[in-house]
C-alpha positions as CSV (number, residue, x, y, z in Angstrom):
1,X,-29.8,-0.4,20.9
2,X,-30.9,-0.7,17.5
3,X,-33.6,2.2,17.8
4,X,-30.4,4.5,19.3
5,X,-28.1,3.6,16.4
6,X,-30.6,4.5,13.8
7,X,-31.7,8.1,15.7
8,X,-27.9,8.7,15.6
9,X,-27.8,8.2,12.2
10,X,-29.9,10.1,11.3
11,X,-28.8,12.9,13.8
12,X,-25.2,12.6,11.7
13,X,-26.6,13.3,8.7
14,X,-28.0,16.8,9.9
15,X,-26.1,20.1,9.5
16,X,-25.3,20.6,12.8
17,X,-23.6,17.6,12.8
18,X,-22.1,18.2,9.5
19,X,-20.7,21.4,10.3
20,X,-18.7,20.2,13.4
21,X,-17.5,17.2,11.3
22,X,-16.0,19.7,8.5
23,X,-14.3,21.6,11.2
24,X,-12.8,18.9,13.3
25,X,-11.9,17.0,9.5
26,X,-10.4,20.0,8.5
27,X,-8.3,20.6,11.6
28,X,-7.1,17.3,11.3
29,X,-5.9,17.1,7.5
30,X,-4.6,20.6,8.6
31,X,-2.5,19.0,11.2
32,X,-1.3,16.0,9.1
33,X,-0.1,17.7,6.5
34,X,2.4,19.8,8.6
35,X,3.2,16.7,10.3
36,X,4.0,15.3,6.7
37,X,6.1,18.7,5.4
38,X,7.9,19.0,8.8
39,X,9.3,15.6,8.6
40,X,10.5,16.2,4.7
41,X,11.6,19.5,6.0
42,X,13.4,18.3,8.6
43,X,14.8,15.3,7.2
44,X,16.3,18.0,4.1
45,X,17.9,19.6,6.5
46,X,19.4,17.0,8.3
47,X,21.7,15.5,5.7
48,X,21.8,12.1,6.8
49,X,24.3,10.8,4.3
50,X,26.8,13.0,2.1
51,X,25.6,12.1,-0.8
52,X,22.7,14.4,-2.4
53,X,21.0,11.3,-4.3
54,X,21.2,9.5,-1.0
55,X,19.3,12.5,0.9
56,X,16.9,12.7,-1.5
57,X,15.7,8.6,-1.6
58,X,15.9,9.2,2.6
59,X,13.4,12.2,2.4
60,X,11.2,10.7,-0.3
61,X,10.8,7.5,1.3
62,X,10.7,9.5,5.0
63,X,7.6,11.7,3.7
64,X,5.9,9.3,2.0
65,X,5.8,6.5,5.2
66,X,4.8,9.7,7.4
67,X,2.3,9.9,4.9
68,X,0.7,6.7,4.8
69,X,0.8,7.1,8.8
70,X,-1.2,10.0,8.4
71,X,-3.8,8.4,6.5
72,X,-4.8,5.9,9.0
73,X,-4.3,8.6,12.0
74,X,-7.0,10.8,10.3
75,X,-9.9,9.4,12.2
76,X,-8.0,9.9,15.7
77,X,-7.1,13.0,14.8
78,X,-10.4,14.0,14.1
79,X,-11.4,12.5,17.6
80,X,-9.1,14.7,19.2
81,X,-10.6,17.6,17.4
82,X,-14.1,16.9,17.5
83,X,-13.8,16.0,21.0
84,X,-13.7,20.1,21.7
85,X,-17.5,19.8,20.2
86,X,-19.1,16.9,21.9
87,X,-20.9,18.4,25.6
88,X,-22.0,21.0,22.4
89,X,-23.5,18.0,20.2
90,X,-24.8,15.9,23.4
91,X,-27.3,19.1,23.9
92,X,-28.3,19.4,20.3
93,X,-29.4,15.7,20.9
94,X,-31.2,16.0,23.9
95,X,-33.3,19.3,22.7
96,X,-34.3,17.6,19.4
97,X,-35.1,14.1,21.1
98,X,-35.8,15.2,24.7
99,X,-37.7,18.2,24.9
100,X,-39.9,17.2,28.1
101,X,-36.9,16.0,29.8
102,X,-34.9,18.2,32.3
103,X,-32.2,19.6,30.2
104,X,-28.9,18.5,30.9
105,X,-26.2,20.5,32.2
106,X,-22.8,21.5,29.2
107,X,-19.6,20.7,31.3
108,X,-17.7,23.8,32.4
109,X,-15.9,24.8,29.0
110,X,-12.3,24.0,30.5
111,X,-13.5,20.5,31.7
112,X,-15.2,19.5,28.4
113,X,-12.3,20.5,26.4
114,X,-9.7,18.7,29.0
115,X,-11.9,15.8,28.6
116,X,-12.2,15.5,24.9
117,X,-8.9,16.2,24.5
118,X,-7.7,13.4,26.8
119,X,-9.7,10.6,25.1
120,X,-8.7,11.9,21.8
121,X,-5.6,11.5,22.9
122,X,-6.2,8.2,24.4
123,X,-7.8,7.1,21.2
124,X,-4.7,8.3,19.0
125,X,-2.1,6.1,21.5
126,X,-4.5,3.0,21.5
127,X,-4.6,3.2,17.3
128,X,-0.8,3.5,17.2
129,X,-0.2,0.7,19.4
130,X,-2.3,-1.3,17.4
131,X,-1.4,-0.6,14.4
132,X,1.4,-2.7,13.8
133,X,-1.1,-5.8,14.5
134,X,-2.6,-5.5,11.6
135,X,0.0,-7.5,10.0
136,X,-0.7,-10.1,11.4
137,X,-3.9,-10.0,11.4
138,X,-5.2,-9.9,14.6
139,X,-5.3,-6.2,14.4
140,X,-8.9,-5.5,13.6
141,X,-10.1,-8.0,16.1
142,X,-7.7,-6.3,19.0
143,X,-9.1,-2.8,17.6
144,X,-12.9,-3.6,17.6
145,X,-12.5,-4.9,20.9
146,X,-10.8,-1.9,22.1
147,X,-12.4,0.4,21.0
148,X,-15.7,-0.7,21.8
149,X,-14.6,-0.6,26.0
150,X,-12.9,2.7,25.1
151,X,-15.9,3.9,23.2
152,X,-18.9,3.0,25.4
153,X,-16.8,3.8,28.5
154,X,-16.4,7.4,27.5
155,X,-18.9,8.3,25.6
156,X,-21.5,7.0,27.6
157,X,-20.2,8.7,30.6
158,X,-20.2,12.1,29.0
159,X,-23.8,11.7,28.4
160,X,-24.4,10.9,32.2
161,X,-22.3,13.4,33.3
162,X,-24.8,16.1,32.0
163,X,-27.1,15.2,34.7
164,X,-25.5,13.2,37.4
165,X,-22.2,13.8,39.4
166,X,-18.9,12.2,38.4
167,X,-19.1,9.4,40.7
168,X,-23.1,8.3,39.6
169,X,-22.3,8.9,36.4
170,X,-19.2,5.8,36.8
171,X,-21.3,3.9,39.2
172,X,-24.7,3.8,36.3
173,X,-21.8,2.6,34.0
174,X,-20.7,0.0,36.2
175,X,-23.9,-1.4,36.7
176,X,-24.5,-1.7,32.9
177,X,-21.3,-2.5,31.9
178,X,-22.5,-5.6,29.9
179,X,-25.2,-3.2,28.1
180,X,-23.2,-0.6,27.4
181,X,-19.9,-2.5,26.6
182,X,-22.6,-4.6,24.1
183,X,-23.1,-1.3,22.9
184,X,-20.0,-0.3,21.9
185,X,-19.3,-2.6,19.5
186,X,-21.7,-0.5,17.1
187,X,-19.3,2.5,16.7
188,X,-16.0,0.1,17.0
189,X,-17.4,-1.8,14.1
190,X,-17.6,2.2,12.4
191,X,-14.2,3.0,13.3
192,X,-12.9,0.1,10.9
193,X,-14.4,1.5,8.2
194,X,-12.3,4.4,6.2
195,X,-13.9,7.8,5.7
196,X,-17.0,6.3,7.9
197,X,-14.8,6.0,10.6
198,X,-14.8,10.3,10.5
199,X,-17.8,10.6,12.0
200,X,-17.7,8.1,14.8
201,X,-17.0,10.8,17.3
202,X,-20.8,12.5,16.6
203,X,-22.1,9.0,16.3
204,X,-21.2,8.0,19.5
205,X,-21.9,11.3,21.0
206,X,-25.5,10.7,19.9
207,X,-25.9,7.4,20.3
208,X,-24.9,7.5,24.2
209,X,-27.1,9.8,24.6
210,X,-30.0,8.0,23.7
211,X,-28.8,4.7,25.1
212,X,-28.0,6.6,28.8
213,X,-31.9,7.8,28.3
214,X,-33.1,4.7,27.2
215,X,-31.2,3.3,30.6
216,X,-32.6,6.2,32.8
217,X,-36.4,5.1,31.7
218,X,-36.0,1.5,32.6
219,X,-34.0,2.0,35.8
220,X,-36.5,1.5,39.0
Protein backbone atom coordinates (compact mmCIF):
# COMPACT_ATOMS: atom_id res chain seq x y z
CA UNK A 1 0.00 0.00 0.00
CA UNK A 2 2.78 2.19 0.86
CA UNK A 3 4.93 1.05 -2.35
CA UNK A 4 1.52 1.95 -4.51
CA UNK A 5 1.09 5.31 -2.98
CA UNK A 6 4.59 6.37 -3.60
CA UNK A 7 4.61 4.95 -7.58
CA UNK A 8 1.48 7.10 -7.80
CA UNK A 9 3.16 9.89 -6.72
CA UNK A 10 5.46 9.84 -8.69
CA UNK A 11 3.27 8.93 -11.78
CA UNK A 12 1.27 12.45 -10.75
CA UNK A 13 4.16 14.38 -11.04
CA UNK A 14 4.73 13.35 -14.83
CA UNK A 15 3.47 15.27 -17.82
CA UNK A 16 1.03 13.03 -18.85
CA UNK A 17 -0.47 13.32 -15.81
CA UNK A 18 -0.03 17.01 -15.61
CA UNK A 19 -1.55 17.63 -18.86
CA UNK A 20 -4.90 15.91 -17.99
CA UNK A 21 -4.90 17.70 -14.61
CA UNK A 22 -4.57 21.32 -16.42
CA UNK A 23 -7.46 20.33 -18.68
CA UNK A 24 -9.88 18.89 -16.27
CA UNK A 25 -8.70 22.15 -13.65
CA UNK A 26 -9.32 24.30 -16.34
CA UNK A 27 -12.76 22.96 -17.26
CA UNK A 28 -13.68 23.15 -13.89
CA UNK A 29 -12.63 26.97 -12.93
CA UNK A 30 -14.32 27.43 -16.44
CA UNK A 31 -17.47 26.05 -15.18
CA UNK A 32 -17.51 27.84 -11.79
CA UNK A 33 -17.12 30.94 -12.86
CA UNK A 34 -20.24 30.92 -15.13
CA UNK A 35 -21.85 29.34 -12.26
CA UNK A 36 -20.68 32.47 -10.28
CA UNK A 37 -21.70 35.25 -13.15
CA UNK A 38 -25.06 33.47 -13.96
CA UNK A 39 -26.20 33.82 -10.45
CA UNK A 40 -25.09 37.72 -10.26
CA UNK A 41 -26.73 37.84 -13.59
CA UNK A 42 -29.59 36.43 -12.76
CA UNK A 43 -30.10 37.75 -9.44
CA UNK A 44 -29.71 41.58 -11.40
CA UNK A 45 -32.29 40.75 -13.33
CA UNK A 46 -34.59 39.55 -10.91
CA UNK A 47 -35.16 42.68 -8.84
CA UNK A 48 -35.88 41.13 -5.64
CA UNK A 49 -36.72 44.33 -3.73
CA UNK A 50 -37.64 47.88 -5.30
CA UNK A 51 -35.10 49.42 -4.06
CA UNK A 52 -31.79 49.70 -6.29
CA UNK A 53 -29.36 49.75 -3.02
CA UNK A 54 -31.32 46.81 -1.86
CA UNK A 55 -30.71 44.79 -5.24
CA UNK A 56 -27.37 45.57 -5.24
CA UNK A 57 -26.35 44.25 -1.23
CA UNK A 58 -28.74 40.94 -2.64
CA UNK A 59 -26.50 40.42 -5.72
CA UNK A 60 -23.19 41.18 -3.92
CA UNK A 61 -23.76 39.03 -1.07
CA UNK A 62 -25.63 36.31 -3.73
CA UNK A 63 -22.21 36.18 -5.94
CA UNK A 64 -20.00 36.26 -3.36
CA UNK A 65 -21.62 33.05 -1.17
CA UNK A 66 -21.85 31.27 -4.74
CA UNK A 67 -18.45 32.06 -4.74
CA UNK A 68 -17.15 30.71 -1.71
CA UNK A 69 -19.26 27.51 -2.82
CA UNK A 70 -17.36 27.37 -5.70
CA UNK A 71 -14.18 27.31 -4.09
CA UNK A 72 -14.73 24.17 -2.07
CA UNK A 73 -16.66 22.48 -5.18
CA UNK A 74 -13.43 22.91 -7.28
CA UNK A 75 -11.96 19.53 -6.51
CA UNK A 76 -15.47 17.71 -7.48
CA UNK A 77 -15.66 19.52 -10.30
CA UNK A 78 -12.46 18.51 -11.35
CA UNK A 79 -13.49 14.86 -10.59
CA UNK A 80 -16.27 15.17 -12.79
CA UNK A 81 -13.91 16.35 -15.46
CA UNK A 82 -11.05 14.28 -15.16
CA UNK A 83 -13.21 11.41 -14.82
CA UNK A 84 -13.50 11.65 -18.94
CA UNK A 85 -9.56 10.79 -18.72
CA UNK A 86 -9.14 7.99 -16.31
CA UNK A 87 -9.59 4.27 -18.56
CA UNK A 88 -6.92 6.87 -20.61
CA UNK A 89 -4.49 7.39 -17.40
CA UNK A 90 -5.18 3.60 -16.01
CA UNK A 91 -3.25 2.51 -19.44
CA UNK A 92 -0.44 5.04 -19.24
CA UNK A 93 0.11 3.25 -15.73
CA UNK A 94 0.04 -0.16 -16.75
CA UNK A 95 2.50 0.33 -19.90
CA UNK A 96 5.06 2.24 -17.71
CA UNK A 97 4.72 -0.20 -14.71
CA UNK A 98 3.49 -3.37 -16.44
CA UNK A 99 5.02 -3.94 -19.56
CA UNK A 100 5.18 -7.94 -19.31
CA UNK A 101 1.74 -8.05 -18.14
CA UNK A 102 -1.25 -8.69 -20.66
CA UNK A 103 -2.40 -5.25 -21.45
CA UNK A 104 -5.57 -4.30 -20.21
CA UNK A 105 -8.58 -3.56 -22.15
CA UNK A 106 -9.79 0.87 -22.38
CA UNK A 107 -13.64 0.67 -21.63
CA UNK A 108 -15.77 1.38 -24.78
CA UNK A 109 -15.48 5.35 -25.03
CA UNK A 110 -19.33 5.88 -24.19
CA UNK A 111 -19.05 3.57 -21.08
CA UNK A 112 -15.81 5.19 -19.66
CA UNK A 113 -17.20 8.53 -20.06
CA UNK A 114 -20.81 7.40 -18.50
CA UNK A 115 -18.87 6.07 -15.81
CA UNK A 116 -16.64 8.94 -14.90
CA UNK A 117 -19.24 11.08 -15.26
CA UNK A 118 -21.52 9.27 -12.74
CA UNK A 119 -18.94 9.10 -9.89
CA UNK A 120 -18.00 12.66 -10.55
CA UNK A 121 -21.23 13.29 -10.02
CA UNK A 122 -21.65 11.16 -7.16
CA UNK A 123 -18.63 12.70 -5.66
CA UNK A 124 -19.97 16.41 -6.21
CA UNK A 125 -23.63 15.28 -4.28
CA UNK A 126 -21.67 13.40 -1.41
CA UNK A 127 -19.34 16.88 -0.84
CA UNK A 128 -22.49 19.04 -0.80
CA UNK A 129 -24.20 16.98 1.61
CA UNK A 130 -21.47 17.17 3.73
CA UNK A 131 -20.57 20.28 3.60
CA UNK A 132 -22.68 21.78 6.01
CA UNK A 133 -21.04 19.29 8.77
CA UNK A 134 -18.16 21.03 8.79
CA UNK A 135 -19.66 23.33 11.28
CA UNK A 136 -19.77 21.31 13.54
CA UNK A 137 -17.05 19.67 13.20
CA UNK A 138 -17.69 16.33 12.37
CA UNK A 139 -17.45 17.16 8.76
CA UNK A 140 -13.90 16.08 8.01
CA UNK A 141 -14.36 12.88 9.90
CA UNK A 142 -17.84 12.11 7.90
CA UNK A 143 -15.80 13.12 4.59
CA UNK A 144 -12.67 11.00 5.04
CA UNK A 145 -14.74 8.17 5.83
CA UNK A 146 -16.74 8.65 2.84
CA UNK A 147 -14.81 9.20 0.63
CA UNK A 148 -12.40 6.57 1.30
CA UNK A 149 -15.51 3.71 0.59
CA UNK A 150 -16.49 5.93 -2.40
CA UNK A 151 -12.94 6.18 -3.54
CA UNK A 152 -11.51 2.61 -3.17
CA UNK A 153 -14.95 1.31 -4.35
CA UNK A 154 -14.70 3.02 -7.66
CA UNK A 155 -11.54 3.46 -8.50
CA UNK A 156 -10.44 0.16 -7.70
CA UNK A 157 -13.00 -1.32 -9.86
CA UNK A 158 -12.16 0.65 -12.91
CA UNK A 159 -8.80 -0.80 -12.68
CA UNK A 160 -10.23 -4.42 -12.63
CA UNK A 161 -12.60 -3.78 -15.05
CA UNK A 162 -9.71 -3.46 -17.64
CA UNK A 163 -9.24 -7.04 -17.49
CA UNK A 164 -12.09 -8.89 -15.88
CA UNK A 165 -15.92 -8.69 -16.47
CA UNK A 166 -18.22 -6.44 -14.47
CA UNK A 167 -19.37 -9.01 -12.14
CA UNK A 168 -15.34 -10.32 -11.25
CA UNK A 169 -14.38 -7.18 -11.20
CA UNK A 170 -17.24 -6.48 -8.01
CA UNK A 171 -16.77 -9.95 -6.65
CA UNK A 172 -12.43 -9.32 -6.37
CA UNK A 173 -13.67 -6.11 -4.56
CA UNK A 174 -15.83 -7.84 -2.25
CA UNK A 175 -13.41 -10.17 -1.28
CA UNK A 176 -10.87 -7.44 -0.31
CA UNK A 177 -13.12 -5.09 0.85
CA UNK A 178 -11.00 -4.62 4.14
CA UNK A 179 -7.74 -4.11 1.91
CA UNK A 180 -9.03 -1.96 -0.34
CA UNK A 181 -11.49 0.08 1.89
CA UNK A 182 -7.85 0.31 4.20
CA UNK A 183 -6.70 1.68 1.08
CA UNK A 184 -8.80 4.37 0.52
CA UNK A 185 -8.24 6.24 3.30
CA UNK A 186 -4.78 7.40 1.39
CA UNK A 187 -6.56 9.49 -1.29
CA UNK A 188 -9.59 10.51 1.28
CA UNK A 189 -6.89 11.90 3.52
CA UNK A 190 -5.72 13.90 -0.11
CA UNK A 191 -9.03 15.13 -0.72
CA UNK A 192 -8.97 17.24 2.62
CA UNK A 193 -6.22 18.97 1.63
CA UNK A 194 -6.88 22.23 -0.77
CA UNK A 195 -5.22 22.46 -4.14
CA UNK A 196 -3.75 18.77 -3.29
CA UNK A 197 -7.02 17.61 -3.27
CA UNK A 198 -6.87 18.53 -7.45
CA UNK A 199 -5.14 15.74 -8.29
CA UNK A 200 -6.75 12.99 -6.30
CA UNK A 201 -8.63 11.86 -9.35
CA UNK A 202 -5.06 10.73 -11.22
CA UNK A 203 -3.78 9.64 -7.80
CA UNK A 204 -6.32 7.21 -7.31
CA UNK A 205 -6.43 6.25 -10.86
CA UNK A 206 -2.83 5.21 -10.38
CA UNK A 207 -2.77 4.02 -7.24
CA UNK A 208 -5.65 1.32 -7.88
CA UNK A 209 -3.98 0.26 -10.45
CA UNK A 210 -1.12 -0.83 -8.73
CA UNK A 211 -2.96 -1.99 -5.62
CA UNK A 212 -5.49 -4.28 -8.04
CA UNK A 213 -1.93 -5.74 -9.49
CA UNK A 214 -0.40 -6.06 -6.32
CA UNK A 215 -3.87 -8.07 -5.40
CA UNK A 216 -3.80 -10.12 -8.75
CA UNK A 217 -0.02 -11.39 -7.80
CA UNK A 218 -0.91 -12.65 -4.33
CA UNK A 219 -4.25 -14.18 -5.29
CA UNK A 220 -3.91 -18.17 -5.52
Amino acid sequence: MIKAAFTALGDVLSPDFRSVLFKAVGLAIVLLIAIVAGTVFLLDMLKLTPWGWGNSIIEVVGGLGVAVLAFFMIPPVTALFAGLYLDHIAGLVERKHYPSDPPGSELPTTKAILLGVQFGLLVLLVNLAVLPMLLFGVGAIVLLIVNAYLISREYFEMAAMRHMAVDEAKELRRQNTPHIFIAGFVPAALALVPFVNLTVPLFSTSYFVHIFKGLKRSSP
